[in-house]
N, C-alpha and C positions, 0 to 999 in steps of 0.2 A: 670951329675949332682952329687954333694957328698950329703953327707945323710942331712948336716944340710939343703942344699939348697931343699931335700924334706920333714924335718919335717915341713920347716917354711911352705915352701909351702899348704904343705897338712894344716897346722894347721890353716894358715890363711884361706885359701878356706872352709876349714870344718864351723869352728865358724865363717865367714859372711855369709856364704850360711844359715844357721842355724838360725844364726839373722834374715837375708831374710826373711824366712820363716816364723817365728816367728813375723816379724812383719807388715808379709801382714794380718796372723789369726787375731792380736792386733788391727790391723786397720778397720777390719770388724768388730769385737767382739765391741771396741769401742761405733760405733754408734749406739749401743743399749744398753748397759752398761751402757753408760755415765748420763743416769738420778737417776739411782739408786746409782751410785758412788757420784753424787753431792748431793746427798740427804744425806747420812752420812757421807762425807766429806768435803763437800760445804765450812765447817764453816774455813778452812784452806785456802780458795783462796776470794780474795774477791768479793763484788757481781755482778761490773760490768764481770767479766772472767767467771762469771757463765753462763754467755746469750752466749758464744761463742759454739757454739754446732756445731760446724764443724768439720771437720775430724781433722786436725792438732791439733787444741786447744784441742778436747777431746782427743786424743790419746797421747798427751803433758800431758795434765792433767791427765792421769787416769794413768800415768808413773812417774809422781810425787805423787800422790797415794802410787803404789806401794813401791815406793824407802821411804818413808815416814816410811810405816807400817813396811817395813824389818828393816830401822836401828832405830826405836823407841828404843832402848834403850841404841842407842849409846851417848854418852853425848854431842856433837855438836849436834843431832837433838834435844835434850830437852832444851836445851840451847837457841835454836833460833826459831824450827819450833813447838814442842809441845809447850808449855807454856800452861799449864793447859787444853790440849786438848787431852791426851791419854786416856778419856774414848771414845771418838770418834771410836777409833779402836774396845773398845769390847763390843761397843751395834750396830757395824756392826755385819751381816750375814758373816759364816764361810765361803761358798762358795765363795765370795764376794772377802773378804779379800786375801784366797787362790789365786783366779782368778788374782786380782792386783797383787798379790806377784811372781807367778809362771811365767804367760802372759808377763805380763808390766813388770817387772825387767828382764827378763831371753833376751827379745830380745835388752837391752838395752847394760845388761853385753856383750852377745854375742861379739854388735859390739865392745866392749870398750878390749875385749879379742884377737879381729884378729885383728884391730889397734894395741894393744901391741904386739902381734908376731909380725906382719908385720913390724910396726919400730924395734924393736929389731933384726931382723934381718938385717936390714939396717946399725942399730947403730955398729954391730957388725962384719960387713962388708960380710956377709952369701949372699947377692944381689951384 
């Protein structure tokens, strides 16, 4: 094996395994989370998605959460997803907000990191 064939390798195994992990804790955390995240965030999904309280839908939802609060103040989010809804963010709890941000995005980036090595290495002819 040459070395790219073990950076890709390792890098990919590293960040899914990571995501893995990160999103079995996400999935538990989830269904207990999810009343207190639709409670300050609710007002961003509509209300029939609110009665969806299953694992998917909340762990979908509280991921869209997340990715919401990180790029607030990117201008595609203000443009389309705030629209006069960013004090939603800071009359959440810190913990909260944290928990969405850290949790729910980190296992999302993860996969979206070993998918890009992995085809990159593909693309690059490294497989």
């Amino acid at each position: 094996m040459t070395i790219a064939e073990n950076i890709v390798g390792f890098g990919t195994g590293i960040f899914g395994l990571l995501g893995l992990a990160l999103l079995f804790i996400a999935s538990i955390v989830a269904l207990f989370k999810i009343d207190e995240a639709d409670r300050y965030f609710g007002a961003w999904e509509s209300p029939e998605q609110l009665y969806l309280k299953g694992l998917p839908f909340s762990l979908w939802r509280m991921t869209g959460y997340g990715f919401n609060i990180l790029f607030r103040k990117s201008r595609f989010m203000q443009c389309f997803y705030m629209k006069g809804k960013p004090e939603l963010i800071d009359q959440a709890p810190v913990r909260l907000r944290r928990l969405l941000v850290w949790l729910y995005t980190s296992w999302m980036l993860c996969g979206i990191f070993a998918a890009a090595i992995y085809f990159a290495g593909v693309l690059f002819g490294v497989w």
